[in-house]
N, C-alpha and C positions, 0 to 999 in steps of 0.2 A: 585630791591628787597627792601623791605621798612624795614630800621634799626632802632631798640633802642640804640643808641650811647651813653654807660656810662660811662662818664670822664670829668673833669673838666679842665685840665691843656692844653697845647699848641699844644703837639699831639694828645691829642682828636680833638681839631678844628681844627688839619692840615687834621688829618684821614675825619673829616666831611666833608671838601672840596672835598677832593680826590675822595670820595663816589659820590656823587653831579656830579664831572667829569665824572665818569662812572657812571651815569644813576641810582643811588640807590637815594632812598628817606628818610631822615634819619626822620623818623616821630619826634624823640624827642631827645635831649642830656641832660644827668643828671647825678648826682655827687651819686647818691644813690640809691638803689632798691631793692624793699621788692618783694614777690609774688603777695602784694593786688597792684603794679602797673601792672601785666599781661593784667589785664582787660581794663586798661586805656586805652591802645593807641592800634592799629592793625599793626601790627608788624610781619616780620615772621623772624628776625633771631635781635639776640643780639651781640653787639662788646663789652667785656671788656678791657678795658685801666686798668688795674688793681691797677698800681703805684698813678691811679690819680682819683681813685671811690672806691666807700664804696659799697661791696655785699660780700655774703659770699658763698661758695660752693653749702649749703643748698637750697637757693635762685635760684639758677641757675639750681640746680636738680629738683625745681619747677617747672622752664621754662620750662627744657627737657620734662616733665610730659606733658604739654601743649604741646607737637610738633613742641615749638621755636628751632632754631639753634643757635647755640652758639659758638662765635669766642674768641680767647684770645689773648692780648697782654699784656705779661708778661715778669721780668726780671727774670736772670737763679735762682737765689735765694727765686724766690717771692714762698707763697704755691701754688697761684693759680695756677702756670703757671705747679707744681706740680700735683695738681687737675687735673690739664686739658691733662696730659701726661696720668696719670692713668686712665683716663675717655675716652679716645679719641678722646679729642675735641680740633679743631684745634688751633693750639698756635703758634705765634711770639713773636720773643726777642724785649723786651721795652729797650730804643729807638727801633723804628726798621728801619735799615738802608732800602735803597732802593730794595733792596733784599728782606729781610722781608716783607715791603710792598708790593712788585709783585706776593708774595707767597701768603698772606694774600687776596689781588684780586682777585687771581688764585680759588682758597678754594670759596671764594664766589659767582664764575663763576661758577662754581662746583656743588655749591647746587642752585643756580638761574636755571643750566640745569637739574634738578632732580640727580646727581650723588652725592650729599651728603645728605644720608638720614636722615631725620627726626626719624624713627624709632630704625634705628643705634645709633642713638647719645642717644635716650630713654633709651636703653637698656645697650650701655657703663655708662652711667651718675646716673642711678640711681642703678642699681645692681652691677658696675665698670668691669673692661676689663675681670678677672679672673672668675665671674661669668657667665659672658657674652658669653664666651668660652664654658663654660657647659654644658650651655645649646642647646646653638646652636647645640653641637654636642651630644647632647643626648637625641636623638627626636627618638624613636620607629616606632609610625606609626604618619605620615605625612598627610594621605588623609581619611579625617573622615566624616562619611556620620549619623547622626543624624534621626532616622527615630521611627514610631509607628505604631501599627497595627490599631489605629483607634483614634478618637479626644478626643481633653479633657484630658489626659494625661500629659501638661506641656512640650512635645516636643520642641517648639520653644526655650519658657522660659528658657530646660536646655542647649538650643544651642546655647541660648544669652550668658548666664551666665558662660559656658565652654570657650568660646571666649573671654570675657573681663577676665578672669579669666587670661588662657594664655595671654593677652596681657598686662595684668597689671604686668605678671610677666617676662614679657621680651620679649615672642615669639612675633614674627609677624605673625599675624593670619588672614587670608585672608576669610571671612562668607558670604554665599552666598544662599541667598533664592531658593532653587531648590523645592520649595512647588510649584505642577503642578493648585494645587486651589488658587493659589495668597496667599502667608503665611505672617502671623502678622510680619514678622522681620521688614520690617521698622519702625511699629507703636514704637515695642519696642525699638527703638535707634535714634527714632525722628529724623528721615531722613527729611531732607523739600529739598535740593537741593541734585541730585547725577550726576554726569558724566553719566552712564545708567542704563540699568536695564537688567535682565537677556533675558529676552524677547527682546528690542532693541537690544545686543548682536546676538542674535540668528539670528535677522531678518539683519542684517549687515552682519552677516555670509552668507547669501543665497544670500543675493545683490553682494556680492564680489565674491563668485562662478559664478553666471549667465555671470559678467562682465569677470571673467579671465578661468573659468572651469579649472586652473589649480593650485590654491591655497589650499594647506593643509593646512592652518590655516588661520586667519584673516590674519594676516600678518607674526609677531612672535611673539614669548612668550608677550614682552611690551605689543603690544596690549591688549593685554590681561588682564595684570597686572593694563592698563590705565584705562578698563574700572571698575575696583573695584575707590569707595569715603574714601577718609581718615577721620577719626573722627578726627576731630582738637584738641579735648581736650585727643586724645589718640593715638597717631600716630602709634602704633602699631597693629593696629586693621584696618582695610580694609574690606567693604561694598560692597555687589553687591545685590541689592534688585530682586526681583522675577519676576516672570512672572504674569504683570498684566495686562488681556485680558478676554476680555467676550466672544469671538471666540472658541468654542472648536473644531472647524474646522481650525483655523489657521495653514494656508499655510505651516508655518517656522516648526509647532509639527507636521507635514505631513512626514517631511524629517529627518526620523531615524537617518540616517548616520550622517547626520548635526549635529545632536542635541548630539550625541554623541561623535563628534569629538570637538564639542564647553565645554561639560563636562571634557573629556579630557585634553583640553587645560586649560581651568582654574586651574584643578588639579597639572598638572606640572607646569605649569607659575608659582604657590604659591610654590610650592617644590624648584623650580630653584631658586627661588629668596631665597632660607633658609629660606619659612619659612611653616605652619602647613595650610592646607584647610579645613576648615569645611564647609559640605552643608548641610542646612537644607532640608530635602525630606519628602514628604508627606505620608499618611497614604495607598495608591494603588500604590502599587510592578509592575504594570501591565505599569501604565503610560510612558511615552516615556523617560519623561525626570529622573523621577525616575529611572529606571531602568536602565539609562547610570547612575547616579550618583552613585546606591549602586553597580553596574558589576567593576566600575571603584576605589572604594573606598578598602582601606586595613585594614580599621575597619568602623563595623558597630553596631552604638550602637542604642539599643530596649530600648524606655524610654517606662513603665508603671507604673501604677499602680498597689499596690497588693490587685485586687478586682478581682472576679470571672471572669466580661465580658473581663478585659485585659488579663487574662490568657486564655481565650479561642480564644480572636481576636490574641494574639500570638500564642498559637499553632496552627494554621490556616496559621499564615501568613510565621512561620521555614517550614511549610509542601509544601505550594504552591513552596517556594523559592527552598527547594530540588526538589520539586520532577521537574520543570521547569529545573535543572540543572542538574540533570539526564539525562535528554532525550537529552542534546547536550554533557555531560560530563560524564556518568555514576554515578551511584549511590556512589560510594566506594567517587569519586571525591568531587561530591555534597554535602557529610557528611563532608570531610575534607575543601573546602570552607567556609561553613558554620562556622564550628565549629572552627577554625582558625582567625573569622571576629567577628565576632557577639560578642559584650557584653553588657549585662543589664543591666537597668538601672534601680531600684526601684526607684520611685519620692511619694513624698508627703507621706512619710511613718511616721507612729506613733508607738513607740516602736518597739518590736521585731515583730511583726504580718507576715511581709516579710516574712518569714521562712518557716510558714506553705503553704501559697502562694506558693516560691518557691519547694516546695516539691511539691504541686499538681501539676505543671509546669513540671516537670521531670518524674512526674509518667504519666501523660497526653502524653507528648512525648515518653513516651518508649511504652507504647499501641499504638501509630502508628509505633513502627517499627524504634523510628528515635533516634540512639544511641551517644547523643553528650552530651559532659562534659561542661554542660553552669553553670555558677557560678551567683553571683552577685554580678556585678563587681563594679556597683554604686547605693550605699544607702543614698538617700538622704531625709531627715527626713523632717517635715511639717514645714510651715513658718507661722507665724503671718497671717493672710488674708487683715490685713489694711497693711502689709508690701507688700504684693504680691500687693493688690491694686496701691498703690504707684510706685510699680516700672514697673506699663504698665502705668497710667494714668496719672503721676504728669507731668510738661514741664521739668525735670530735667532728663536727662539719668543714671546721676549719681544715681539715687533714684534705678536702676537696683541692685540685693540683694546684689552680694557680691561686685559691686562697693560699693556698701554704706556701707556695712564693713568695707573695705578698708578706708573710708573717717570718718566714725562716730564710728566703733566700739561698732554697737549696741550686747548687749551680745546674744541675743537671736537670730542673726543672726550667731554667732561663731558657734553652730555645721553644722549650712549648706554651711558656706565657706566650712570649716576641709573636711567634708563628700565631697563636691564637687570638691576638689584640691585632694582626695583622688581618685576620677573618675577619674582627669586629670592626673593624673601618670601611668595610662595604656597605657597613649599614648605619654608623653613626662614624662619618669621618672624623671628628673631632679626638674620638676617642682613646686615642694613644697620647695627648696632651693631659688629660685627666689623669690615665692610666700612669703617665713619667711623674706627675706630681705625688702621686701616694705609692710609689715604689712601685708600682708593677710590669714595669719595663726593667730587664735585664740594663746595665750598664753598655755602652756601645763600644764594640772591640776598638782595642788603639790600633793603628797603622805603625806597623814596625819599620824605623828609620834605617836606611841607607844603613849607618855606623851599625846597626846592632848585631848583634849576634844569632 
């Protein structure tokens, strides 16, 4: 594992040796560390010597932010060693006797095999253990299927930005292009290397069936888990790009069962592991892989627009879904799936307009017959267009909307965090408590007093 070793005194350079003995590579040793050294060197996990280097808490919750791992040797009085109790990040007693050291080794054995997460350490570090707890255990619905009745609606864009959203605020969010047309997620998160793609997956899946005809799954959950890419600069964010193939015959979309138990699988592997699934699904209910996605999902949100044609490619597309769940479920059933999953999303809305929209949307469905209490669950107002420009096109992923909130605190990006952390509490209530801890909640307007002006 290749270390940033910070300390200047005796047992830094014994710790450096020791490192070297076992196989780590200590890229750099240094008495000092700000955030602008992250970039310097490639590094994946940090050692504080605390007694014998200059960094401060701050700095460290930087790293965590970047997806570094972060080890402590601290004395029982130091704050750090404080810090690092409260944060849960692993800590030895300075000196540390032989003991301490083998513990220390052990820890770094630990996350050299994958068993000390990157992600975990994000979410103690930056939001601290108490927070951390919260939210973990205050997740509603787990398995979210992102879908539209037809293009151009910003579906994608609201499945990016739901996912960095949760991930910025603690959740580990596992996004996964289940667009059956090959969908923009990777463009927007500047994927250039990934472990695989959903399609690779798929076609591993049929390979390992023909070989064993006796495997329900790849292998288990892991597999599964491996095949999602970590964003480096966001460890709690996990990658699985789409299905990208010019075959609309392919062999692997042949085999229903397959594609369905491969859906499945992704959805628990992200649950088992604690943490939220999002699939991006396309705009045809009808497709294979869609239709494992949103059968298998415990919400399912409808991004449109409040213009005519969305409302009418929505009613269209709650009709086809009842009345297809009918004929294996009955109707009485089909209404209460439905109407139990489904929540809307208004995008790109200006003022109040939504409203009347939504009202033709209910009177439209009750003329077919189809009696369900849909509200609107996310109203998310219009962006800047040089901003939306910027966050498909620029080489910076952070340029994504409410990343760049996060990072710049553009004001005119403040109501579409609010309005979009406001989505995200359908599905992980907690989540605007995590969200106000690491900036991503706008400030809350003051109440202008009687006196003022």
């Amino acid at each position: 594992m290749q270390v940033l070793l910070l300390g200047a005194g005796t047992v830094t350079s014994r710790l450096g040796l020791l490192f070297a003995e076992q196989g780590h590579s200590v890229v750099a040793q240094m008495a000092a560390f700000t955030p602008q050294h992250i970039d310097l060197f490639d590094f994946r996990a940090i050692v504080v010597v605390s007694p014998e280097s200059s960094i401060s808490p701050e700095s460290l919750v930087k790293a965590a932010e970047r997806g570094k791992l972060i080890f402590v040797v601290a004395g029982v009085g130091d704050g750090m060693s404080s810090w690092a109790n409260g944060a849960g990040v692993p800590a030895v007693a300075y000196p540390p006797s032989d003991v301490d050291t083998n513990k220390l080794l052990e820890e770094m054995r630990r996350a050299e095999a994958g068993n000390l997460a990157a992600d975990d350490q994000y979410r103690r570090a930056v939001l601290g253990s108490d927070m951390s707890a919260r939210i973990q255990s205050g997740m509603a619905i787990r398995k979210i299927a992102i879908t539209s009745p037809k293009g151009g609606t910003g579906k994608t864009t609201v499945a990016v930005n739901l996912a960095v959203a949760l991930a910025l605020s603690g959740i580990t969010t596992y996004l996964v292009d289940a667009d059956g047309n090959a969908g923009a997620l990777s463009y927007h998160l500047r994927l250039e290397r990934v472990n695989t793609t959903l399609i690779g997956l798929l076609r591993r899946e049929l390979a390992a069936r023909k070989e064993t005809h006796a495997m329900s799954t790849i292998a288990n959950g892991a597999a599964y888990l491996n095949a999602f890419t970590t964003l480096e600069n966001l460890p709690t964010l996990k990658v699985l790009p789409g299905l990208v193939t010019d075959d609309l015959g392919d062999e692997v979309l042949q085999q229903e069962d397959r594609v369905e138990q491969v859906i499945n699988g992704l959805y628990e592997a992200g649950v088992s592991a604690g943490g939220v699934v999002i699939m991006d699904v396309g705009i045809n209910p009808a497709h294979v892989v869609h239709r494992a996605a949103l059968k298998a999902a415990e919400g399912i949100a409808i991004v449109i627009k409040p213009e005519i044609p969305d409302l009418a490619e929505t009613r269209r597309w709650i009709a086809r879904m009842i009345n297809s769940l009918a004929n294996v479920v009955g109707k009485s059933s089909a209404h209460e799936f439905v109407g139990s999953r489904v929540k809307l999303c208004y995008n790109q809305v200006v003022g109040d307009g939504f409203k009347s929209a939504h009202k033709m949307l209910q009177q439209a469905l009750a003329e077919d017959k189809i009696e369900l209490a849909l509200i609107p669950n996310g109203i998310l107002p219009n962006v800047d267009p040089r901003l939306t420009a910027q966050a498909v096109n620029s080489d910076r992923r952070e340029d994504i909307l409410i990343w760049r909130y996060r990072k710049e605190k553009l004001e005119e990006l403040g109501p579409f965090a609010d309005a979009l952390l406001g989505f995200a509490a359908h599905f992980v209530p907690a989540v605007r408590e995590g969200a106000s801890r690491v900036g991503l909640l706008p400030p809350a307007a003051k109440k202008r007093s009687w006196f003022g002006k």
